[in-house]
Residue frames as qw, qx, qy, qz and C-alpha x, y, z in Angstrom:
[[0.058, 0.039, 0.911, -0.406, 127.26, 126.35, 84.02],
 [0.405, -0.192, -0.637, -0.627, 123.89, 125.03, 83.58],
 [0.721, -0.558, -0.236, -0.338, 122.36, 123.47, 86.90],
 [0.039, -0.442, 0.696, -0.565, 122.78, 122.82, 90.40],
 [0.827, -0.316, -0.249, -0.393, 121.52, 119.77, 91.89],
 [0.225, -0.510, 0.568, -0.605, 121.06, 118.54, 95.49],
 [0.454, -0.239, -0.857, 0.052, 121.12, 115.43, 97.09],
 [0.399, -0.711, -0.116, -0.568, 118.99, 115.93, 100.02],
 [0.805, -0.583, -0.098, 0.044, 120.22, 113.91, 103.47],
 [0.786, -0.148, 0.143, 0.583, 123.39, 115.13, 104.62],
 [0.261, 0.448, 0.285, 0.806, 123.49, 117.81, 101.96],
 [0.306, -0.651, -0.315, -0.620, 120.70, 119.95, 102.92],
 [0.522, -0.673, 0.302, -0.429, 120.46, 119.04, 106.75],
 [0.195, 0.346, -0.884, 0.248, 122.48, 117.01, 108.68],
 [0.692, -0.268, 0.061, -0.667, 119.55, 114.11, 109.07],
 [0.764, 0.048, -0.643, -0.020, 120.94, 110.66, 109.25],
 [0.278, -0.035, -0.786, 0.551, 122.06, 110.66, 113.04],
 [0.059, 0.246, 0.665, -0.703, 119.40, 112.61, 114.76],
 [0.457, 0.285, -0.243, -0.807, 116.89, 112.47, 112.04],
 [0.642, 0.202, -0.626, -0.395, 116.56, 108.91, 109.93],
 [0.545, 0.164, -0.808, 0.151, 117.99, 106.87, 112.51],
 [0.201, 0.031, 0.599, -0.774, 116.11, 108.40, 115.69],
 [0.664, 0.209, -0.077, -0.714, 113.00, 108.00, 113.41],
 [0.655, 0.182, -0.697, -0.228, 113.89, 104.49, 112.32],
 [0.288, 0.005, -0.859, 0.424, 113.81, 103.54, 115.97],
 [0.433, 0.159, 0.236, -0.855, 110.77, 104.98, 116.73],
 [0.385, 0.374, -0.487, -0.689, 109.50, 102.76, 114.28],
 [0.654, 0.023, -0.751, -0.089, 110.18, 99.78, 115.67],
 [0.039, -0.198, 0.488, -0.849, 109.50, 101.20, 118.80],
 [0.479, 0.107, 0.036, -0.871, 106.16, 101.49, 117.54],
 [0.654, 0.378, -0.551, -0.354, 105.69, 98.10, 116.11],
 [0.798, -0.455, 0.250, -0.306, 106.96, 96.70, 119.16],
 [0.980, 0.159, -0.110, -0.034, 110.06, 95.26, 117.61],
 [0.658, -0.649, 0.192, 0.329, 113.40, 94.91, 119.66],
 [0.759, 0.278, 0.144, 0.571, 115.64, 96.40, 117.56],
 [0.078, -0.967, -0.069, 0.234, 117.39, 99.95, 118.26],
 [0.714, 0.400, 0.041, 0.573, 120.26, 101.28, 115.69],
 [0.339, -0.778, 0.010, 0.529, 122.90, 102.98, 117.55],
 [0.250, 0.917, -0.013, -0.310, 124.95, 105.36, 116.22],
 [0.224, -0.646, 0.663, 0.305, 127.75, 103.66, 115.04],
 [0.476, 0.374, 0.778, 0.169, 125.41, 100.53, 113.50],
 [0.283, 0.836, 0.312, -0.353, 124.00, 103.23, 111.53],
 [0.111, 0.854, -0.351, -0.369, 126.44, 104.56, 110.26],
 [0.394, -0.116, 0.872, 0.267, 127.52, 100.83, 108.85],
 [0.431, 0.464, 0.751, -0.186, 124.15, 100.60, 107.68],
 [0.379, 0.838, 0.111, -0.377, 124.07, 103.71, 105.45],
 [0.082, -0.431, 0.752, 0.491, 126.54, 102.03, 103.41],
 [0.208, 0.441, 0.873, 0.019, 123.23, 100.39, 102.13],
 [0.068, -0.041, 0.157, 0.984, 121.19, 103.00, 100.02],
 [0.561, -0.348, -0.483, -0.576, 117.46, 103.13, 100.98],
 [0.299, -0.336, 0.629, -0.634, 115.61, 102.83, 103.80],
 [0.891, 0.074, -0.065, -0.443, 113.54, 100.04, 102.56],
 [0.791, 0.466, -0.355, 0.175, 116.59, 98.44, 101.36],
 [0.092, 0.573, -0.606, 0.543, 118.32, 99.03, 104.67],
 [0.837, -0.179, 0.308, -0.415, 115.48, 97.30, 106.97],
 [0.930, 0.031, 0.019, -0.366, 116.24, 94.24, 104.75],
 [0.377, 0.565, -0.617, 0.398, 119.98, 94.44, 104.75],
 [0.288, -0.550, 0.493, -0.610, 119.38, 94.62, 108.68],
 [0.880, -0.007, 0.224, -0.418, 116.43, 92.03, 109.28],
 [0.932, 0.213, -0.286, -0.056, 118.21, 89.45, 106.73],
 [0.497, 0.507, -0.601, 0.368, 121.29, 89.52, 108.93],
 [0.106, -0.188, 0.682, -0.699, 120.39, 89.73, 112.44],
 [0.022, -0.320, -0.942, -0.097, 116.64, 87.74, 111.79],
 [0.263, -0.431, -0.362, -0.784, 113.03, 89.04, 111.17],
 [0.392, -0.136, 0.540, -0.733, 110.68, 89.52, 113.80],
 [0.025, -0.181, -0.965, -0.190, 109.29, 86.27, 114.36],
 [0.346, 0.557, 0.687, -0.313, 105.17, 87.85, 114.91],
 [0.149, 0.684, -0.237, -0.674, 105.73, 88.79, 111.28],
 [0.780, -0.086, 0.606, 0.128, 105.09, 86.56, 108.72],
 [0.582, 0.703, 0.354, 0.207, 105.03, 88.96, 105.53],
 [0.609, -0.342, 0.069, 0.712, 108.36, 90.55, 105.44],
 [0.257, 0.388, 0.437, 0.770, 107.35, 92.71, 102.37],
 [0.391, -0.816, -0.303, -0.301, 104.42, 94.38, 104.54],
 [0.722, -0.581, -0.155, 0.343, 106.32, 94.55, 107.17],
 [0.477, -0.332, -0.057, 0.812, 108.66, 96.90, 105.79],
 [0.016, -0.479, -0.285, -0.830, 106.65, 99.00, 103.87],
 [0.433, -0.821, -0.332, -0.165, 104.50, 99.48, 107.06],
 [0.574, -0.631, -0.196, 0.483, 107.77, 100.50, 108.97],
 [0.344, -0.167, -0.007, 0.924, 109.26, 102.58, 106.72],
 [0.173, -0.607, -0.340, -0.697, 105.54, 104.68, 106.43],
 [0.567, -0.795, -0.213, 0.044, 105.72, 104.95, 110.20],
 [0.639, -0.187, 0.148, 0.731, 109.19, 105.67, 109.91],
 [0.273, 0.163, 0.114, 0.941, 108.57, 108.62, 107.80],
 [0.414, -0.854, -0.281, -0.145, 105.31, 109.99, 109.77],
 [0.529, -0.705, -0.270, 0.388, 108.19, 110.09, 112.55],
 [0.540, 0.134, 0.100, 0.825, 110.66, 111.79, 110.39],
 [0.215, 0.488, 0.278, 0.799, 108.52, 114.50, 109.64],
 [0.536, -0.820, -0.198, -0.012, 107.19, 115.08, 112.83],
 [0.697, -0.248, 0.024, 0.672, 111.32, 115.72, 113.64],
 [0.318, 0.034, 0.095, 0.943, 111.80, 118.20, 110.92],
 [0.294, -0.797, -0.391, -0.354, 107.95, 119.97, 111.79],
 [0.654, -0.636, -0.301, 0.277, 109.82, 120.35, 115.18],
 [0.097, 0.994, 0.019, 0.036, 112.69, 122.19, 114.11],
 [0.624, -0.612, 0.466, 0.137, 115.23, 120.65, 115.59],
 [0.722, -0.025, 0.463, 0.514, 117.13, 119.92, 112.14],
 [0.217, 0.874, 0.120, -0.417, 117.90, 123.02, 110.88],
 [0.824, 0.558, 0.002, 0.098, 119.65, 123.45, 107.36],
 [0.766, -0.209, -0.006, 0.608, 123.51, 123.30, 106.89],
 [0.370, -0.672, 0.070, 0.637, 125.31, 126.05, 106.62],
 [0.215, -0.340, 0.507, 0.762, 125.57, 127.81, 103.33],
 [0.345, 0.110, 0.863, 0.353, 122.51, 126.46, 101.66],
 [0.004, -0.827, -0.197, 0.527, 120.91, 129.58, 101.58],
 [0.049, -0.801, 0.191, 0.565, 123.13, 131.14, 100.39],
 [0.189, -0.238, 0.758, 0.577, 124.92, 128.94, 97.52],
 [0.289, 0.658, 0.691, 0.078, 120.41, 128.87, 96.01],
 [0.160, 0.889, 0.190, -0.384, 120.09, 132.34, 96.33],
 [0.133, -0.719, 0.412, 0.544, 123.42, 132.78, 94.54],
 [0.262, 0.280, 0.879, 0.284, 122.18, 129.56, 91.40],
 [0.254, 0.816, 0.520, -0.002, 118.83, 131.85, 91.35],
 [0.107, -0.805, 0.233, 0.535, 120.95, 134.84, 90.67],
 [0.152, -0.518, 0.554, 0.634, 122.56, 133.41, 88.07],
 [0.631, 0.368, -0.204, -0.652, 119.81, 131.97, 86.30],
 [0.011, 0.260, -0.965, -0.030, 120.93, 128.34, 87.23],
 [0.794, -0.179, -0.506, -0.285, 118.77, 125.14, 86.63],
 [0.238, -0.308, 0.756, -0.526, 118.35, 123.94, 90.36],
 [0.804, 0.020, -0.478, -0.354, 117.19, 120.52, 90.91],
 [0.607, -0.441, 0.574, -0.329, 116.85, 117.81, 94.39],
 [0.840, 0.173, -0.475, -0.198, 117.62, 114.30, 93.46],
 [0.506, -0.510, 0.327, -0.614, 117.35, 112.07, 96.68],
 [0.352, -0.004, -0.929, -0.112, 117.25, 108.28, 97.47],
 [0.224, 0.150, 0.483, -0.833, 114.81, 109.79, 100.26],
 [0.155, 0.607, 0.759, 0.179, 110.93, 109.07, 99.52],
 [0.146, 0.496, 0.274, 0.811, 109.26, 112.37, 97.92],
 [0.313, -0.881, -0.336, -0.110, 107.25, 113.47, 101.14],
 [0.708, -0.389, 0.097, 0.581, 110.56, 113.46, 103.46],
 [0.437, 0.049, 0.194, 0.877, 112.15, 115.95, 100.68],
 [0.009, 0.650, 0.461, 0.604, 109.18, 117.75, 99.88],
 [0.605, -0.677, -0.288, 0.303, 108.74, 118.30, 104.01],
 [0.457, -0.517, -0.040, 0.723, 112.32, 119.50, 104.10],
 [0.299, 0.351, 0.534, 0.709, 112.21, 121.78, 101.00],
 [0.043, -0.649, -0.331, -0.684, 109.23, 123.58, 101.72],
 [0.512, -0.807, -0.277, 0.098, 109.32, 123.93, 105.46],
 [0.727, -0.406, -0.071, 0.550, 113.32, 124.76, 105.22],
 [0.399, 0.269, 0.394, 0.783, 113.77, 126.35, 102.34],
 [0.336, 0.552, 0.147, -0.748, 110.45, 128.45, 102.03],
 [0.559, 0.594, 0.577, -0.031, 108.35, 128.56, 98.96],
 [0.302, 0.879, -0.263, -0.258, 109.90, 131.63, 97.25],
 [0.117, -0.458, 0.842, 0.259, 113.56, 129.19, 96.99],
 [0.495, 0.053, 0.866, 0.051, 111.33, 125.94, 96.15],
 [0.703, 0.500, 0.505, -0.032, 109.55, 126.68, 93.24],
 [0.110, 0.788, -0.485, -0.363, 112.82, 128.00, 91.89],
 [0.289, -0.262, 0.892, 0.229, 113.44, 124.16, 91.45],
 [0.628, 0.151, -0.570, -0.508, 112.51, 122.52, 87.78],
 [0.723, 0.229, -0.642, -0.115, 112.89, 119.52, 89.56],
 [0.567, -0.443, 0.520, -0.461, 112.25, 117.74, 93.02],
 [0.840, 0.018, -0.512, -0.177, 113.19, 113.66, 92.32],
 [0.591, -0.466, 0.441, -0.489, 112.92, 111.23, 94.78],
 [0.092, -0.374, 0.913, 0.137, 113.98, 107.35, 95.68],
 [0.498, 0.388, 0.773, -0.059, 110.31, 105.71, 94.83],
 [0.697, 0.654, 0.114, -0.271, 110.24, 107.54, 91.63],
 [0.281, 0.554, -0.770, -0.146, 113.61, 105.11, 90.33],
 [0.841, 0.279, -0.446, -0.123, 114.11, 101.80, 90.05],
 [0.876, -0.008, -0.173, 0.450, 117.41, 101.41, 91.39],
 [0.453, -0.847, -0.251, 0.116, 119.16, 103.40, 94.11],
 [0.273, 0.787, -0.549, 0.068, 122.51, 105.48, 94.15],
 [0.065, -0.637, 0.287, 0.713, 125.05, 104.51, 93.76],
 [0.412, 0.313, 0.697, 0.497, 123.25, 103.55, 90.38],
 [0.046, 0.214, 0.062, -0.974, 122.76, 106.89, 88.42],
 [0.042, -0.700, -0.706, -0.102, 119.22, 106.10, 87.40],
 [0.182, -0.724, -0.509, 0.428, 118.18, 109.05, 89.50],
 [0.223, -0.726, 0.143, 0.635, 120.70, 111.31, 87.69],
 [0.174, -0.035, 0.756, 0.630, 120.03, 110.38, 84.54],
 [0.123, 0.624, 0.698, 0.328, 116.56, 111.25, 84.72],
 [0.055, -0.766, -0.054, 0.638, 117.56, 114.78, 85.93],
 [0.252, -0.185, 0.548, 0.776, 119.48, 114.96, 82.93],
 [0.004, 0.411, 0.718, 0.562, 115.91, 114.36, 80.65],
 [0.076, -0.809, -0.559, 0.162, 113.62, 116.24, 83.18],
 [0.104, -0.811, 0.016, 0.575, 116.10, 119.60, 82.77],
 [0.694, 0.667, 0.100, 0.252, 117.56, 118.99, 79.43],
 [0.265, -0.916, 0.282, 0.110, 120.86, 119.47, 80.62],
 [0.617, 0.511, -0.569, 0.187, 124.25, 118.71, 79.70],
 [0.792, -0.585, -0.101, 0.142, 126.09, 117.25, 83.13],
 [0.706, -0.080, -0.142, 0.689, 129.74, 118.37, 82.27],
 [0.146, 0.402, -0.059, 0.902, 128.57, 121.88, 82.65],
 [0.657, -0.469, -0.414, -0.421, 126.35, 120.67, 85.57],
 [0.117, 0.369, -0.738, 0.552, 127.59, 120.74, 89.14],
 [0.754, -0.504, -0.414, -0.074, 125.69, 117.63, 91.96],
 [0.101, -0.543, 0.632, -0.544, 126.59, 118.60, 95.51],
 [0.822, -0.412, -0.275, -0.282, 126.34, 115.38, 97.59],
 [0.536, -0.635, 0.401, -0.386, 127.61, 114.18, 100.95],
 [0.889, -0.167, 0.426, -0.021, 128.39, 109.98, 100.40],
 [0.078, 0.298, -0.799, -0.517, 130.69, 108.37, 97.89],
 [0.353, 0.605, 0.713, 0.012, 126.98, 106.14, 97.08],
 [0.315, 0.887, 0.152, -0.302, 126.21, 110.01, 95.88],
 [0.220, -0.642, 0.544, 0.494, 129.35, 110.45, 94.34],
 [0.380, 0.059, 0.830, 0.405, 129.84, 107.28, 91.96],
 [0.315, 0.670, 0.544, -0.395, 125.94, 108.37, 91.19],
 [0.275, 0.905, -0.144, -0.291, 126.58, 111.79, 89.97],
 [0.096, 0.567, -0.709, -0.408, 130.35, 111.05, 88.13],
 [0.453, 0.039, 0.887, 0.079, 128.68, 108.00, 87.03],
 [0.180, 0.817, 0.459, -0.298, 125.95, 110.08, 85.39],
 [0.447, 0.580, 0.264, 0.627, 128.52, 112.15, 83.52],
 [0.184, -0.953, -0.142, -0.196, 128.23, 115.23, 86.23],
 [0.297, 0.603, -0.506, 0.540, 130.87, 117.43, 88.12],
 [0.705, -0.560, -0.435, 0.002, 130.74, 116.53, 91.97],
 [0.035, -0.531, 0.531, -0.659, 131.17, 118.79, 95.03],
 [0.648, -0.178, -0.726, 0.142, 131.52, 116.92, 98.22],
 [0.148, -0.652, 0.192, -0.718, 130.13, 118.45, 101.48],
 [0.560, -0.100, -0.802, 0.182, 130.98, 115.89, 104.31],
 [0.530, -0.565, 0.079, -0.627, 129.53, 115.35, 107.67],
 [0.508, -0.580, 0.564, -0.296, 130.07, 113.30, 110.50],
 [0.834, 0.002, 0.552, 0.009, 129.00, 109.82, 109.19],
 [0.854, 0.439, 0.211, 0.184, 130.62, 110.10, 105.71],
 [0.003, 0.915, -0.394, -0.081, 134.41, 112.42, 106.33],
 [0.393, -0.535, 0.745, 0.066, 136.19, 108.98, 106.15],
 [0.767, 0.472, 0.435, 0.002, 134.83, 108.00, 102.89],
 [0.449, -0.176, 0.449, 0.752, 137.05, 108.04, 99.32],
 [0.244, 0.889, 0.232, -0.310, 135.86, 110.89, 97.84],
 [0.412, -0.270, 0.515, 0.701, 139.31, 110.58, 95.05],
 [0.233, 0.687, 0.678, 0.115, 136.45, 111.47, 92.42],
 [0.107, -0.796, -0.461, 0.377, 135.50, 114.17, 93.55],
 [0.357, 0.734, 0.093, 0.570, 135.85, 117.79, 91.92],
 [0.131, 0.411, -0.493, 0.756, 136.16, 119.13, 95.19],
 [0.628, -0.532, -0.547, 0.153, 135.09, 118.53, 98.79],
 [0.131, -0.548, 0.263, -0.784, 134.39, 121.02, 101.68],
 [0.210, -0.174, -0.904, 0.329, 133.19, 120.28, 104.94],
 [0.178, 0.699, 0.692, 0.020, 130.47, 122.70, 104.13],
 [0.487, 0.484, 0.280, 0.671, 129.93, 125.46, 101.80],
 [0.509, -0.305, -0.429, 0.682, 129.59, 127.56, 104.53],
 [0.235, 0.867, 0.319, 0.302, 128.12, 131.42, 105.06],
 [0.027, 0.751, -0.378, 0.540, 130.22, 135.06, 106.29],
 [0.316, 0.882, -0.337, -0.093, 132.28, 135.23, 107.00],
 [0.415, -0.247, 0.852, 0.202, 133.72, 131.19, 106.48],
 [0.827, 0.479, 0.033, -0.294, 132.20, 130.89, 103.02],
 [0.421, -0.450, 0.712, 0.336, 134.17, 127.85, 101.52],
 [0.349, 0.228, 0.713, 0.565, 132.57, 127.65, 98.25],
 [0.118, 0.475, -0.067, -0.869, 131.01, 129.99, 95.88],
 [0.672, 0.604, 0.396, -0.164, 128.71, 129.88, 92.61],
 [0.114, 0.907, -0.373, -0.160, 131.32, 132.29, 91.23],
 [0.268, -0.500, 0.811, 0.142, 134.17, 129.22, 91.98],
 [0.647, 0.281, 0.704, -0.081, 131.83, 126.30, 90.95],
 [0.513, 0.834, 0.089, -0.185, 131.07, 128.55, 87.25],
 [0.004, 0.832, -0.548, -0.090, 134.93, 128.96, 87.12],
 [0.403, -0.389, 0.827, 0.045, 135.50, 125.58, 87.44],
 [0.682, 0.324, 0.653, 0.068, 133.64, 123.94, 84.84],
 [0.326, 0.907, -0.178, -0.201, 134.51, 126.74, 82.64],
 [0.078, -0.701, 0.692, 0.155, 138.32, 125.40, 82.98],
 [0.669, -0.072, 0.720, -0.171, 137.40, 122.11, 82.99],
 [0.698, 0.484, 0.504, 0.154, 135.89, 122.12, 79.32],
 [0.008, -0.813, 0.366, 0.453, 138.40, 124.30, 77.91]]
């Protein structure tokens, strides 16, 4: 085995309900524009990959705010208040990492693993959670910290994972992506990688048939439900 790499919402902390989408209403809170995504729109919505790309999914269906007349400003200005609010969320504390992810780094830096974030998130947002959640001793364990404004073209196109591949020089079938969405999924097995699935509320009723395997999270003592040890084992068999 050669790297571990992490999507970052979902994966890392459980942020799309009381994180993106509390922040994405703030936003327009702020702006002054009558729109509030409950929790169930949301969760439609994140079948849309980006938050730029999600505003315009939204706005082109349900109409733009008419004291707007530059739709293009208009969402870059909401989703840079949008991620002021985010990080003011995870400064607060109140999204604290999932289970296991501790533990399944510490046990990658043990083994001398390539460890790498690859996000549809914008690079502050990851950098935020990373170094406030992680600590600095785990984060500059990572070769690699990519983000959704330094691609093109969003999961589930593997852009994102294809330039992991050239930033680590890595192979992917001896490479293991943990993400959280089938959008991450296709990504990574699009990409050539193995995929563990670690579901959460808004994506347990997605088709994860892909998948190498799926937990509902990788979990620490004494309910660890995945291992470095299992993950090594498996791609070992795999390329027998």
């Amino acid at each position: 085995m050669e790297a571990l790499i992490f999507d970052c919402d979902g994966v890392l902390v459980d942020t799309e309900k009381d994180g993106h989408r509390v922040a994405f209403n703030m936003a327009f809170a702020d702006r002054g524009i009558n729109a509030v995504w409950s929790v169930e729109e949301y969760k439609n919505l994140l079948k849309i990959a980006g938050g730029k790309e999600r505003m315009k999914y939204y706005f082109d269906r349900k109409g733009w705010p008419s004291q707007f007349r530059d739709h293009e400003q208009l969402i870059l200005g909401l989703q840079e208040h949008k991620t002021r609010f985010f990080m003011q969320l995870i400064e607060s504390g109140k999204l604290p990492l999932r289970s296991g992810i501790r533990r399944i780094i510490d046990e990658a830096i043990a083994n001398n693993l390539k460890l790498a974030f690859c996000s549809t998130s914008n690079e502050k947002s990851v950098l935020l959670i990373v170094d406030l959640l992680l600590g600095q001793e785990r984060a500059v364990k990572f070769q690699a910290i990519l983000a959704g404004d330094m691609v093109s073209r969003k999961k589930p196109d593997p852009e994102i994972y294809t330039l992991c591949i050239d930033r680590l020089k890595i192979n992917p079938i001896n490479s293991m992506v943990v993400e959280d969405s089938r959008n991450g999924l296709i990504a990574a097995k699009t990409a050539g990688f193995n995929c563990l699935i670690t579901t959460n509320a808004y994506t347990a009723d997605e088709d994860f048939s892909e998948a190498d395997l799926r937990v509902d999270e990788l979990g620490d003592a004494p309910d660890v439900q995945i291992t470095i040890k299992a993950l090594i084992k498996l791609i070992r068999d795999k390329n027998k």
